[in-house]
VOPAGU-2260 file (C-alpha; in pm, 1 decimal, decimal comma):
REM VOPAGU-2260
SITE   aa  ch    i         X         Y         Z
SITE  UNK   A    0   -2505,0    4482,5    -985,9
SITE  UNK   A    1   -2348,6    4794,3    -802,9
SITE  UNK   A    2   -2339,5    4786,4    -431,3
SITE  UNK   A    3   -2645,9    4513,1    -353,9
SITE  UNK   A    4   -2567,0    4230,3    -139,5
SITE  UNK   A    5   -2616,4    3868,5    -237,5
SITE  UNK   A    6   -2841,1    3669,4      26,9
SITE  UNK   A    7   -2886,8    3361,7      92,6
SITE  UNK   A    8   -3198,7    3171,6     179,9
SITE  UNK   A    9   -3166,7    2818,5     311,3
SITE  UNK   A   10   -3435,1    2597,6     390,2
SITE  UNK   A   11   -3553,3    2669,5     760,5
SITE  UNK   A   12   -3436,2    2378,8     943,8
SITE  UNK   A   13   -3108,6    2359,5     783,2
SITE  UNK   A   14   -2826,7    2450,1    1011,6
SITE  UNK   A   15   -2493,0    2688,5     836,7
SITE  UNK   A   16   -2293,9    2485,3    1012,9
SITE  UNK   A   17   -1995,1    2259,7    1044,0
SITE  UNK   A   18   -2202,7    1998,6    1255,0
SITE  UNK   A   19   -2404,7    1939,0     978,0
SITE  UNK   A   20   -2339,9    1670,7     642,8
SITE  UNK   A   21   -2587,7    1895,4     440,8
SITE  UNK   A   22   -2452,6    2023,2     108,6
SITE  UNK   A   23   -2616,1    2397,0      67,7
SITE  UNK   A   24   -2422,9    2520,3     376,8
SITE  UNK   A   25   -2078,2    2380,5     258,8
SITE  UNK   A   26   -2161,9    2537,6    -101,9
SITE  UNK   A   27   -2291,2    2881,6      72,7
SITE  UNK   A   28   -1976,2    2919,5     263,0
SITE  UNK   A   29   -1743,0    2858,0      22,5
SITE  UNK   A   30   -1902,7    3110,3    -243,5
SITE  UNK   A   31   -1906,4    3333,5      31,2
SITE  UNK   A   32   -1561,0    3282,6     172,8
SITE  UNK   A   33   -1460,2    3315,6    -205,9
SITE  UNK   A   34   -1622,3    3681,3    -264,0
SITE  UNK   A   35   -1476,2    3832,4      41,4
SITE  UNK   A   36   -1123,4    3753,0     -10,6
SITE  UNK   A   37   -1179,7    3905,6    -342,5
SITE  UNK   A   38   -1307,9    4196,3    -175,3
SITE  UNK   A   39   -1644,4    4132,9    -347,9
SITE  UNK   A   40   -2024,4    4197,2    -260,1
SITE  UNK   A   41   -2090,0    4113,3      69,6
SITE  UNK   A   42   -2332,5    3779,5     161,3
SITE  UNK   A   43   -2577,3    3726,1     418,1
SITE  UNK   A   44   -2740,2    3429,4     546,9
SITE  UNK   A   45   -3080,2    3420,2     644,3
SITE  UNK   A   46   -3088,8    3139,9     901,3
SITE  UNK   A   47   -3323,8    2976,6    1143,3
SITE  UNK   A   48   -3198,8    3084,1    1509,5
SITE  UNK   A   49   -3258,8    2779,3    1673,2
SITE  UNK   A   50   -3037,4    2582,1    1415,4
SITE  UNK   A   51   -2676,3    2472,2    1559,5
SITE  UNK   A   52   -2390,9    2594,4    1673,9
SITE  UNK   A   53   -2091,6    2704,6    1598,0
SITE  UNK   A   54   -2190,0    2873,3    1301,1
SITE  UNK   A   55   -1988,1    2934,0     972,6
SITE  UNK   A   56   -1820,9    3311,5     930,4
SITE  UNK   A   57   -1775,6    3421,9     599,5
SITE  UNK   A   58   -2136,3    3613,9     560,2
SITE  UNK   A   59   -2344,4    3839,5     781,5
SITE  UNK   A   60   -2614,8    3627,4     949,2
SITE  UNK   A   61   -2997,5    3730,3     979,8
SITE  UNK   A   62   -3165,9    3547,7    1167,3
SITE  UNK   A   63   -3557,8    3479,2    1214,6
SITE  UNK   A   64   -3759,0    3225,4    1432,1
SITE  UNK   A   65   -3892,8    2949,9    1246,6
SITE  UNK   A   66   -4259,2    2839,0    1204,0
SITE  UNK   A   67   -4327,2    2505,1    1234,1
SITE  UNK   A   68   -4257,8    2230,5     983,2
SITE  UNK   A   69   -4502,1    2084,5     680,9
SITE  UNK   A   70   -4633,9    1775,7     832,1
SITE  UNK   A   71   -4682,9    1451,7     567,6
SITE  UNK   A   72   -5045,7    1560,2     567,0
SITE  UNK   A   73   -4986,3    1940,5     502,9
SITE  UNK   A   74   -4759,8    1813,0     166,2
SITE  UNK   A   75   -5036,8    1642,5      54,7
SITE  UNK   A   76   -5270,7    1953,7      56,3
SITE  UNK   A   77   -4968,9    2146,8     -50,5
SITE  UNK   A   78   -4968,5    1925,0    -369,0
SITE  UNK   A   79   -5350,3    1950,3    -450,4
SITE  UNK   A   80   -5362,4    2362,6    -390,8
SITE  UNK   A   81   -5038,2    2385,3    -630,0
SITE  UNK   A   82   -5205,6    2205,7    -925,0
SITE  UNK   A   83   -5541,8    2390,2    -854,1
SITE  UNK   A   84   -5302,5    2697,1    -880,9
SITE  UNK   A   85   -5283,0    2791,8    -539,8
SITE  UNK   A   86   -4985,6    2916,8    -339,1
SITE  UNK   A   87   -4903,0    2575,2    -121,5
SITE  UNK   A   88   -5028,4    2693,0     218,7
SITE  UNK   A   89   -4774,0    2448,0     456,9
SITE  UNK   A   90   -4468,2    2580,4     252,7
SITE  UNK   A   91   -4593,3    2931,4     268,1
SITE  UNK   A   92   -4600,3    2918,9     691,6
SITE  UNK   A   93   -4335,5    2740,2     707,5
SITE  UNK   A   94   -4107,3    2963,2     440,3
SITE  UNK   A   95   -4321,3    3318,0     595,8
SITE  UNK   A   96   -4088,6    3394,3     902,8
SITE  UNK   A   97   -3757,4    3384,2     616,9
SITE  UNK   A   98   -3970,9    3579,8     364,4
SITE  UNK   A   99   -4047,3    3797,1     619,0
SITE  UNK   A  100   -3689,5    3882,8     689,6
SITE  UNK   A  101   -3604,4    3905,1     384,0
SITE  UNK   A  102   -3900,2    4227,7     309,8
SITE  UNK   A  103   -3656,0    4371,6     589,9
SITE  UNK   A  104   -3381,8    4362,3     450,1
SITE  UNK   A  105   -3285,2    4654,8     133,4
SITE  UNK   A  106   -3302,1    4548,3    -210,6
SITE  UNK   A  107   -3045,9    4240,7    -268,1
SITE  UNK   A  108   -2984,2    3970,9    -511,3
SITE  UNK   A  109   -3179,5    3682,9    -299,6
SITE  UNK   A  110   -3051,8    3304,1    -369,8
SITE  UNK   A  111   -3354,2    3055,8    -293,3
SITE  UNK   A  112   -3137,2    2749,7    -200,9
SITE  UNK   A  113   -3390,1    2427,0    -336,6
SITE  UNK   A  114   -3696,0    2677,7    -177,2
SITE  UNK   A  115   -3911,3    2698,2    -500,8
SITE  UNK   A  116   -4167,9    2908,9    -325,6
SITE  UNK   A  117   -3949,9    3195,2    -244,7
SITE  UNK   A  118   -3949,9    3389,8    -566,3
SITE  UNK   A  119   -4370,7    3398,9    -538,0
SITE  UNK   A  120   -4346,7    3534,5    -160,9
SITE  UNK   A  121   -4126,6    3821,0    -217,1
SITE  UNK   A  122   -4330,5    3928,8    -507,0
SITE  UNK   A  123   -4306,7    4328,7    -517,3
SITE  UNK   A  124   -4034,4    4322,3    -269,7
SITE  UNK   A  125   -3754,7    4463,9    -445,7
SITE  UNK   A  126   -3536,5    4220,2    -445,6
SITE  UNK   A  127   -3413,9    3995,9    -700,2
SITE  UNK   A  128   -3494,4    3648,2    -624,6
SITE  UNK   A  129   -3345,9    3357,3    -835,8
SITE  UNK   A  130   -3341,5    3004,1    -737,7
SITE  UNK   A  131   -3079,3    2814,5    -644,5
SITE  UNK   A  132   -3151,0    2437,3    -723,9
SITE  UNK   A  133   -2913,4    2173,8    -569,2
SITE  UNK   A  134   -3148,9    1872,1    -692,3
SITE  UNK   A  135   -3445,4    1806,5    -831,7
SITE  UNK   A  136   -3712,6    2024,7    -782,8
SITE  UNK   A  137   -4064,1    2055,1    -900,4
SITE  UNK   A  138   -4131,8    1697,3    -861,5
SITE  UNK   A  139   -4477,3    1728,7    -706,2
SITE  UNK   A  140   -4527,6    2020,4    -923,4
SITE  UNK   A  141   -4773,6    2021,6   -1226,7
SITE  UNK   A  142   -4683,7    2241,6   -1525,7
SITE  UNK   A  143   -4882,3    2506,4   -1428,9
SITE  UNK   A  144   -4727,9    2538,0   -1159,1
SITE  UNK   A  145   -4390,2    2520,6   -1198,2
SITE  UNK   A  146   -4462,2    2781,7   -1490,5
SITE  UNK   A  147   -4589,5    3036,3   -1223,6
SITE  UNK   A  148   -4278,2    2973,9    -949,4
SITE  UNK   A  149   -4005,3    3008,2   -1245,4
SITE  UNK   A  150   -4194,3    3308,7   -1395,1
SITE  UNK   A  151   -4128,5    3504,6   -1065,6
SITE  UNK   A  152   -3770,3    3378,6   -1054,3
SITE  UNK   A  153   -3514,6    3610,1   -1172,5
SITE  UNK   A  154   -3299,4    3304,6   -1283,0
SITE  UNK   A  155   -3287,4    2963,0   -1219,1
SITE  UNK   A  156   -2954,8    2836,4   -1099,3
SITE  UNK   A  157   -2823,0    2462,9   -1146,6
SITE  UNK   A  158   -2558,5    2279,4   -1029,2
SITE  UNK   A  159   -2495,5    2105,6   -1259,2
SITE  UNK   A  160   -2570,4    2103,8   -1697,0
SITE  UNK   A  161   -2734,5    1707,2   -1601,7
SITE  UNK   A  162   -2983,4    1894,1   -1378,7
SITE  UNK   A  163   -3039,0    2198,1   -1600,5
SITE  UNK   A  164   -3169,2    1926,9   -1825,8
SITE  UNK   A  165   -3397,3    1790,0   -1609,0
SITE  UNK   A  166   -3586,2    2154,6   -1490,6
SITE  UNK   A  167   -3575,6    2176,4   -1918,3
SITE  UNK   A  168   -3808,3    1888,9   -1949,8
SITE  UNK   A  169   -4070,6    2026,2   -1697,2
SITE  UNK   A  170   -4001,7    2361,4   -1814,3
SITE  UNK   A  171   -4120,0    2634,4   -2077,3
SITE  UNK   A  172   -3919,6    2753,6   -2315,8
SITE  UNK   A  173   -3955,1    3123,8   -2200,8
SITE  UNK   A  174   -3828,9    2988,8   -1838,2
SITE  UNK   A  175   -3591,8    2784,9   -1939,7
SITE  UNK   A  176   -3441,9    3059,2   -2097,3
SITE  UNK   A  177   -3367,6    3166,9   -1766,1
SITE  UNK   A  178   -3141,4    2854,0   -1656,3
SITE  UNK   A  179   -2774,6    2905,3   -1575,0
SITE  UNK   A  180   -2548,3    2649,3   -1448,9
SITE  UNK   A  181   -2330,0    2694,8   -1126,8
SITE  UNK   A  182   -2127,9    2372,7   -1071,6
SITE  UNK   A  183   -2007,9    2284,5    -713,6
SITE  UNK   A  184   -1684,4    2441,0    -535,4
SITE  UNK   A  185   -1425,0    2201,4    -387,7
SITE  UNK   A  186   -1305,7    2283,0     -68,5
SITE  UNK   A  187    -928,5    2194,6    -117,4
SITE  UNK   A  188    -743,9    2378,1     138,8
SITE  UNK   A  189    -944,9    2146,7     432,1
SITE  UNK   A  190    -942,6    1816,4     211,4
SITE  UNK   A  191    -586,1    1724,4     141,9
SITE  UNK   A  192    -383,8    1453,8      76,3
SITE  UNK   A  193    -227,9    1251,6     328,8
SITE  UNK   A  194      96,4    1334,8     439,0
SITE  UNK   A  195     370,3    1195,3     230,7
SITE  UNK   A  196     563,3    1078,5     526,4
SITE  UNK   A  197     311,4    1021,1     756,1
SITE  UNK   A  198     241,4     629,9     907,1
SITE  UNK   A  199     201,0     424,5     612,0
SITE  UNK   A  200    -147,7     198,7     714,1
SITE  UNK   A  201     -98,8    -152,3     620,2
SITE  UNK   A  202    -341,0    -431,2     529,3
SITE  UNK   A  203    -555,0    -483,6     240,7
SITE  UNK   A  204    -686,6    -105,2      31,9
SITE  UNK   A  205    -953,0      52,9     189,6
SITE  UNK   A  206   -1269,0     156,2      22,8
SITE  UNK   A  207   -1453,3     421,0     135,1
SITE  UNK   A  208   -1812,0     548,5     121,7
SITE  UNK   A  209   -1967,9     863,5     248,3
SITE  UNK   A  210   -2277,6     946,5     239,6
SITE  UNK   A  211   -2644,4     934,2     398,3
SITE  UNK   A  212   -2770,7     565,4     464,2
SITE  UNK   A  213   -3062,7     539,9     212,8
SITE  UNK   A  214   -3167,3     330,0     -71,6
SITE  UNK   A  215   -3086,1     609,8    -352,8
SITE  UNK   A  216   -2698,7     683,3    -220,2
SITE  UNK   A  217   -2636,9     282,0    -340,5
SITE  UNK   A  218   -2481,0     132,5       4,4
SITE  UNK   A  219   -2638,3    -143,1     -77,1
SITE  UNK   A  220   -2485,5    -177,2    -442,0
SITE  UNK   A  221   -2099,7    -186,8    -236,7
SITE  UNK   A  222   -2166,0    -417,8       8,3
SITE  UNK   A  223   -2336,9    -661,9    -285,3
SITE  UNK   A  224   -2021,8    -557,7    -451,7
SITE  UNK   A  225   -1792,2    -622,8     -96,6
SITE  UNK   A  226   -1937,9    -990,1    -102,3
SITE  UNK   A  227   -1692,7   -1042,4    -406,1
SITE  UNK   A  228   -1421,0    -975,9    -198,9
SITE  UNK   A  229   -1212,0   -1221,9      17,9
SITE  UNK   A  230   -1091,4   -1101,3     369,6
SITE  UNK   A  231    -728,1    -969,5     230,1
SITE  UNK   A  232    -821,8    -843,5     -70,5
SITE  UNK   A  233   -1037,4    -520,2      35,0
SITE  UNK   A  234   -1154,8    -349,1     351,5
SITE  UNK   A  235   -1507,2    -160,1     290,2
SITE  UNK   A  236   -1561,3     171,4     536,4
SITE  UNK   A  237   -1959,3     283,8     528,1
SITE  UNK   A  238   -1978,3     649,4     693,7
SITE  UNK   A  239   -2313,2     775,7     729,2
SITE  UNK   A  240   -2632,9     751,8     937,2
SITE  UNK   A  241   -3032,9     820,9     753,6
SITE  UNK   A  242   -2979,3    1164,3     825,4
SITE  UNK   A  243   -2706,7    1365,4     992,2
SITE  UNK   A  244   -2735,3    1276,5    1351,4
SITE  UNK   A  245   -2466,9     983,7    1511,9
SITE  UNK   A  246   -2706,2     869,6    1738,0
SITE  UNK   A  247   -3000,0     843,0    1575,8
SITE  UNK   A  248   -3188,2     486,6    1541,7
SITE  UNK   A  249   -3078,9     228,1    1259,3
SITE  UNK   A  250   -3417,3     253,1    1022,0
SITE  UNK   A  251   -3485,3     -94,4     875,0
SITE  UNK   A  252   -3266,7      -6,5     573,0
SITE  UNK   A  253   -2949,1      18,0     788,6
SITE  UNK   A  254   -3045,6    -317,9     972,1
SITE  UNK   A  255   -3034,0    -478,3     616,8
SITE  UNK   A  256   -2706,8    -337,7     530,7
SITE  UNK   A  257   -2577,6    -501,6     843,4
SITE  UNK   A  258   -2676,6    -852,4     773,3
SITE  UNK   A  259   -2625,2    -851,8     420,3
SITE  UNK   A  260   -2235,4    -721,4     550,4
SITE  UNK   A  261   -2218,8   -1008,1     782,9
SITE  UNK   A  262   -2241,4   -1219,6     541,3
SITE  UNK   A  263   -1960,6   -1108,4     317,5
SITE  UNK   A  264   -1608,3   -1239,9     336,5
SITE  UNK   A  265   -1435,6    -893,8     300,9
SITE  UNK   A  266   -1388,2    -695,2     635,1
SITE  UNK   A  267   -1698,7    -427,3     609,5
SITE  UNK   A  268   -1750,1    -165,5     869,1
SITE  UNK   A  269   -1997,2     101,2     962,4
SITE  UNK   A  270   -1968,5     434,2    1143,4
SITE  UNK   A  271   -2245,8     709,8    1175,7
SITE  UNK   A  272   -2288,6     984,1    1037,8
SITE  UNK   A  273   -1934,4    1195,9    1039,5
SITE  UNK   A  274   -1954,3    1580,0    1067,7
SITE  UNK   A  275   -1750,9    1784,0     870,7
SITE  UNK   A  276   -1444,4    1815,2    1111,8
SITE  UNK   A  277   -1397,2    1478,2    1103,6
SITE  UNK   A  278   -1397,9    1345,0     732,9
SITE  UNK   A  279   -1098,5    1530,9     623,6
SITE  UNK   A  280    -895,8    1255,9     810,1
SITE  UNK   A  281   -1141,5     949,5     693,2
SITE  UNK   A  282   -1070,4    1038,7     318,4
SITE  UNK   A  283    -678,5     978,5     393,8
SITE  UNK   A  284    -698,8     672,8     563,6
SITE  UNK   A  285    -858,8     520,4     265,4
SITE  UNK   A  286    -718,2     422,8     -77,5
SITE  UNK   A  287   -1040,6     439,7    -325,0
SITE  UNK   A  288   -1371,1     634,1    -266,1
SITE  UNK   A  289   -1682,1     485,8    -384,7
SITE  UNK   A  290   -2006,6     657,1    -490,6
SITE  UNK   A  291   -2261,1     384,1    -598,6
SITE  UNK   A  292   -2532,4     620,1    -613,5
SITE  UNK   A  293   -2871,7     473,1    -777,7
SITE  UNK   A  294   -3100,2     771,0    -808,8
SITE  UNK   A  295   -2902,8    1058,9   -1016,6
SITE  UNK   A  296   -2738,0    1322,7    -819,1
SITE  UNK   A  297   -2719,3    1679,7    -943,5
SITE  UNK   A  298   -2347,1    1707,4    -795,9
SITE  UNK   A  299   -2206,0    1544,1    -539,8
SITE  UNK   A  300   -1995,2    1694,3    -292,6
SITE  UNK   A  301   -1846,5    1431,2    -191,8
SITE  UNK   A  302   -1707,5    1387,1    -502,8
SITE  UNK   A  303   -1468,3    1681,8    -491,3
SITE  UNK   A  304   -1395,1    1585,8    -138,0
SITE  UNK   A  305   -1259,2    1257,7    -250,8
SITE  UNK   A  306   -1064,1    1421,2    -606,0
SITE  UNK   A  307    -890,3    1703,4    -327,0
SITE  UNK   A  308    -783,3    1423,7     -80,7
SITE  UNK   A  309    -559,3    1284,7    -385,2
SITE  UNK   A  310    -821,9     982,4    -414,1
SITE  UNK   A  311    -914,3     783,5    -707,9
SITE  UNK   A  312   -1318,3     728,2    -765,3
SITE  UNK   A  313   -1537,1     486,4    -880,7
SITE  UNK   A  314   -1912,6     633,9    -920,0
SITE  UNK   A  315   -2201,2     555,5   -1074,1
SITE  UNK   A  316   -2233,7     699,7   -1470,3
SITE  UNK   A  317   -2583,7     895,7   -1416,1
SITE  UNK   A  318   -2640,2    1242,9   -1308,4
SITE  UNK   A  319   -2415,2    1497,0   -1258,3
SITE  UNK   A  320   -2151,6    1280,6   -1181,3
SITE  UNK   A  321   -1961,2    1265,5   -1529,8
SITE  UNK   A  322   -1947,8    1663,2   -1482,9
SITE  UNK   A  323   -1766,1    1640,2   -1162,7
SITE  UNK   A  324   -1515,9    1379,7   -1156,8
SITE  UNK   A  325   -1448,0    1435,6   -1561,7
SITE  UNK   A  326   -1181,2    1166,6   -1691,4
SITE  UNK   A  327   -1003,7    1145,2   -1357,4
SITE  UNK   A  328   -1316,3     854,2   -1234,9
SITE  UNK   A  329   -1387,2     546,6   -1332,5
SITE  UNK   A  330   -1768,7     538,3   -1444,7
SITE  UNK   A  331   -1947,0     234,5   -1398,8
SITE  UNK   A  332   -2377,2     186,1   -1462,7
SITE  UNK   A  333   -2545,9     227,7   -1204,1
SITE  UNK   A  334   -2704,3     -22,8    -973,6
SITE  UNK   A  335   -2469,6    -279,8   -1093,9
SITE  UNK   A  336   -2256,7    -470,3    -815,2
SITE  UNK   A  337   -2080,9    -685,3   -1018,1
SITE  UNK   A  338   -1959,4    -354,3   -1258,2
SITE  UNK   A  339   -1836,9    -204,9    -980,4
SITE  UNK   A  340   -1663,3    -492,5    -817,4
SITE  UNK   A  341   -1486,5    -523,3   -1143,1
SITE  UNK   A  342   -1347,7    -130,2   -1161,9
SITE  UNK   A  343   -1261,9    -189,9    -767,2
SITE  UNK   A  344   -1081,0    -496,2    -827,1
SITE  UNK   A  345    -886,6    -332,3   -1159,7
SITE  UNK   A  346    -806,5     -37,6    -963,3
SITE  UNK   A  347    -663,9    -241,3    -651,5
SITE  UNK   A  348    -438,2    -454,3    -920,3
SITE  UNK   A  349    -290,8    -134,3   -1059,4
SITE  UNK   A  350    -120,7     106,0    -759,7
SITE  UNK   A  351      25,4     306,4   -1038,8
SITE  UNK   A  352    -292,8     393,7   -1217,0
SITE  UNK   A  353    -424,4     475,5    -867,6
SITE  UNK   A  354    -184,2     733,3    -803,5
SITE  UNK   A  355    -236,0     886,7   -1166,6
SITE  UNK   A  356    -633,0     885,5   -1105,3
SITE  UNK   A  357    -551,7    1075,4    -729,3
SITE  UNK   A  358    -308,6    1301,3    -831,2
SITE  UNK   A  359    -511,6    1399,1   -1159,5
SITE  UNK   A  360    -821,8    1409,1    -896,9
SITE  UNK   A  361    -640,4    1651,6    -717,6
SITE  UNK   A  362    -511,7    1869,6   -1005,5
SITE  UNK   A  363    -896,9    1894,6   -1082,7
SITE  UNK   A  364   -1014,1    1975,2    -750,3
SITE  UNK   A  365    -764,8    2260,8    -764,2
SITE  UNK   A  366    -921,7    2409,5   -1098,5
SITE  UNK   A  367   -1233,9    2380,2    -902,1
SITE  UNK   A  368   -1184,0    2606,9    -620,5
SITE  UNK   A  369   -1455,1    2824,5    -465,6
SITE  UNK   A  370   -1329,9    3170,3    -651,8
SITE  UNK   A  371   -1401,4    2958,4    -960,3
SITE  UNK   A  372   -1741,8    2852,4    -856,1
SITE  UNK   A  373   -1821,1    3194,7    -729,9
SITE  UNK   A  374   -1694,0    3392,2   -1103,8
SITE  UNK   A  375   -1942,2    3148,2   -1254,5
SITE  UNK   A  376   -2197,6    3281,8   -1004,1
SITE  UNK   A  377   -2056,2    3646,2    -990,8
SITE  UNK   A  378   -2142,0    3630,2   -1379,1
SITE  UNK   A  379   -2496,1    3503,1   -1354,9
SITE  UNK   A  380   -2607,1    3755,5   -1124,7
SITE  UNK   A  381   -2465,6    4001,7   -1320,4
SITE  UNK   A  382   -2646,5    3887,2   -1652,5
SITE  UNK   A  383   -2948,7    3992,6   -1503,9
């Protein structure tokens, strides 16, 4: 690879921030972080200027002002010029000002965090573009399409071997060749166990959730699952908001959640959406940490979170999930509330096999430290 730098591109809008809950910032830093205390290539960021404040350090930040967003119309049209085998004209304003930047910059090894478009617009740029996928991508994507955007790629990165398979099934062979997985760092120096003689918190375990406050994250599956519980058995904690603002409106989804929790027995709270300064000190003022995802997630952050706070997990079996938490979780299907009140209730009955499940959790967050993450990376770049 020599001397080029490694760059990455984050969806405009997306803030490299600590104010934020988003995933690809947390992940960028940490690689980041984890090359320059190896004395490694440098990173750079190439962010949207108007995004928030205080930013991350750890990589060299290039900024650009942003074009305006895709609307619900322009996605449409997006959709219907990609399958006539057109470059999508709303992503290709709205991703020109960071492709612009980029043809600034000399030759690098470009990341395209979940930006599919990217490799296309710096065609004949001299850089090496390879795309970075932290979910499922290509979704609205025919096969002609997706064919074209992976055949500019340079590599396709996953985050996990679950969601490898999935860009396998919409992929050809020749560009699937070009997958490499890239699992998650755990930031384990921030989450930590709670203090061993610290206040002990009394009443009944508390179970935790974190996570944005939609249909596919599974709220709904724990507090069906909550209604199991009487008042001194459990105590349920919901963090999260639809998005990753405190004060934004309840959406109809939330308002649901809140009657359905009224209605339980158990003690079930809510509080918005938590940025990442604060959750450090949520995770160790709870007992068990609960992922009841129903769609499949790639990773899960969250997840590692949880394992390096010493916690034990209960999480849906689907996804990338199984990768993350290995044998320290307890795996239950998804979508299930009765499953999952079962594993709680097992795991509440059996404080030693807690503290086996934590302390393995944390042993495994260890292993997965960012200088890990980033010699998986390190290697796929230099593969090329």
């Amino acid at each position: 690879m020599g001397t080029r730098r490694v760059i990455h591109a984050i969806t405009p809008g997306d803030h490299f921030s600590p104010l934020t809950g988003s995933a690809v910032p947390t992940v960028v830093r940490l690689l980041a972080e984890a090359a320059a205390l190896n004395g490694d290539l440098t990173h750079g960021v190439l962010l949207d200027r108007t995004t928030m404040s205080p930013r991350y350090g750890g990589a060299e930040l290039i900024e650009y002002d942003p074009a305006p967003g895709v609307s619900r119309s322009g996605r449409y049209l997006d959709a219907v010029a990609g399958r006539a085998g057109l470059i999508r004209p709303g992503a290709a304003r709205w991703f020109g000002p960071l492709a612009q930047a980029a043809r600034t910059l000399p030759p690098a090894d470009i990341l395209a965090h979940n930006a599919p478009l990217l490799p296309l617009l710096l065609r004949g740029s001299g850089h090496r573009v390879s795309l970075y996928a932290h979910n499922r991508l290509f979704r609205s994507y025919g096969r002609r399409e997706a064919d074209r955007v992976a055949g500019e790629a340079a590599s396709l990165i996953c985050v996990s071997e679950a969601l490898a398979e999935d860009m396998r099934a919409v992929l050809p062979r020749s560009a699937a060749s070009k997958l490499r997985v890239v699992e998650n760092p755990v930031d384990a120096e921030r989450f930590t166990p709670r203090s061993a003689g610290g206040p002990v918190r009394t009443g009944p375990p508390r179970i935790l959730f974190v996570g944005r406050m939609i249909p596919q994250k599974g709220a709904a599956v724990l507090v069906a699952a909550a209604a199991e519980f009487a008042p001194d058995e459990a105590e349920f904690v919901l963090v999260g908001s639809q998005g990753f603002d405190a004060g934004s409106a309840l959406s109809g989804y939330e308002r649901r959640l809140r009657r359905d929790a009224g209605r339980c027995r158990s003690v079930v709270r809510f509080l918005p959406f938590t940025d990442r300064r604060g959750l450090p000190d949520l995770y160790r003022d709870a007992d068990i940490l609960v992922m009841p995802s129903r769609g499949a997630e790639a990773s899960g952050l969250t997840l590692g979170e949880g394992m390096a706070t010493g916690l034990p997990i209960v999480a849906s079996d689907l996804g990338g999930i199984p990768s993350v938490v290995g044998e320290v979780g307890v795996l239950v299907p998804p979508n299930d509330p009765h499953a999952l009140a079962r594993a709680l209730r097992e795991l509440i009955a059996d404080g030693a096999r807690r503290r086996r499940l934590g302390e393995a959790g944390r042993e495994r967050a260890l292993q997965r430290s960012p200088a890990w993450a980033w010699a998986q990376l390190r290697a796929a770049l230099d593969a090329l």
